[in-house]
N, C-alpha and C positions, 0 to 999 in steps of 0.2 A: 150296895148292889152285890149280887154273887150270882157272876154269869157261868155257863159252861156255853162255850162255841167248837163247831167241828172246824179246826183249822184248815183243813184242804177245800175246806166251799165258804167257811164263814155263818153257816147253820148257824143260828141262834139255837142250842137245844134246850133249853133250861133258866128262863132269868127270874131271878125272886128279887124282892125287894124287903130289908129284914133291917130292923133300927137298929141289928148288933149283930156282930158278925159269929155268931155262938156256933158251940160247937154243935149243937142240935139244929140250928138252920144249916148247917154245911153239910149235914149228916142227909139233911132230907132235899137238899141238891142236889149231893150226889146217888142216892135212891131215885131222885124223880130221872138224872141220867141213867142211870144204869137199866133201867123199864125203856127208857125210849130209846137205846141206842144200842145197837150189835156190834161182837169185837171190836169193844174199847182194849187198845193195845197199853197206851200211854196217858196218862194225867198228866199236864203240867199247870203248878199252881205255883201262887206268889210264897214267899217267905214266912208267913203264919206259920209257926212251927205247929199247932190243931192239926194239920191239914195229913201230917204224917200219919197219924195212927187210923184216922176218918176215913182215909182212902184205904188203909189194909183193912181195916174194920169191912168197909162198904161193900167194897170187890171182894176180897176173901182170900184165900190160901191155896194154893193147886197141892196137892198132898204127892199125885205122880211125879209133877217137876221138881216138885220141893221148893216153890217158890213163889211170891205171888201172884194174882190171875191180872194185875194191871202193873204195869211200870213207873213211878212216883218221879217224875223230874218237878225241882224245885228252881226257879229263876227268880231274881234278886237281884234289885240294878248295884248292889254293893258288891259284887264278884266279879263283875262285869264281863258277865256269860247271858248279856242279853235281856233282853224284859218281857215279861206278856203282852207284847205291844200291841195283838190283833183283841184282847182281849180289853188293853187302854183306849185304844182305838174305836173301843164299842162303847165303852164307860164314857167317853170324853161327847160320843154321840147323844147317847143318852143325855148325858147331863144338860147339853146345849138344848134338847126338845124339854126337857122338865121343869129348867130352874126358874123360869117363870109361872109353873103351879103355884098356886097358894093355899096352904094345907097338905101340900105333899107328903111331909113328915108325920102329917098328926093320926092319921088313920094306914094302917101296912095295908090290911085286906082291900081296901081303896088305891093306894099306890101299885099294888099287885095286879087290881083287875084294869088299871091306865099300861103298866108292863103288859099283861096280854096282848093287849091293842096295839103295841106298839112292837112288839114281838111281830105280828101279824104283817105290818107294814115292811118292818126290819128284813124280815125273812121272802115276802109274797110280793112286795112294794117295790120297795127302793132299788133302783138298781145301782149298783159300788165303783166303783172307777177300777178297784182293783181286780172287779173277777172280769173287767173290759162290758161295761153297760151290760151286766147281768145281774139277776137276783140270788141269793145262796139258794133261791127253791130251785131256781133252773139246772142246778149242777148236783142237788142234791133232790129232788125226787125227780117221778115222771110226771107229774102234772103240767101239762099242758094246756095255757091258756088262747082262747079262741078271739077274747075282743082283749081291746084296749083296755076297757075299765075291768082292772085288777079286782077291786072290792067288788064290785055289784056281781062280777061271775065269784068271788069266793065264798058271799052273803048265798048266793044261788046253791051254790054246791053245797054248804051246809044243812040247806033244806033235804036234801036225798039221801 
């Protein structure tokens, strides 16, 4: 899995599901963030040392600052300056909804289009203990919902 989350809401922005964590899938994570999301200040990613050049590569160069256009913090539970735990946090959910798939592994564009679905819920569904019985969509768009059944008004609004 290679997620990207907006930390201050818990956004799922971005989850792909990729049998190898290559430097070409992390390259088009962070492509598919950077189209969906406005002033990205900071990245923080795990210890893949890839993750360095991908992120200056992706973001780019401010030529007036002299500096680059996103900020690269790197966390590492072997420094013990913390972990991506919101981002374990997600992984550990996931895991628990999929690991009794069967074929999850053998087909990605299949596992990808089960991530959508589950993105959907993730983000429009579920509500977190941590953002206090809210969704990340309620703190991060204006969509406001009218009934109870979450799906059947998001299935609706897709039609218009």
């Amino acid at each position: 899995m290679i997620n990207a989350i907006d930390v201050k809401n818990r956004f799922l922005i971005c989850p792909n599901y990729a049998k190898h964590r290559s430097q070409n899938e992390i390259k088009n994570v962070l492509l598919d963030v950077k189209s969906k999301s406005n002033n990205i200040k900071v990245i923080q990613t795990d210890g893949l040392t890839a993750y360095t050049n991908i992120v200056k590569k992706s973001f780019g160069y401010d030529n007036k600052l002299r500096r680059y256009k996103v900020e690269h913090k790197v966390k590492t539970q072997l420094k013990n300056e913390g972990f991506n735990i919101l981002v374990e946090r997600l992984h550990n959910s996931i895991r628990q909804r999929t690991q009794n798939f069967r074929g999850f592994h053998g087909s990605v564009s299949s596992a990808n289009n089960l991530m959508k679905g589950y993105e959907i819920y993730y983000n429009f569904i579920r509500k977190h203990e941590a953002l206090k019985g809210k969704t990340p969509s309620d703190l991060a768009t204006d969509l406001k919902f009218e009934s109870e059944n979450r799906w059947l008004e998001l299935i609706s609004l897709s039609f218009i």
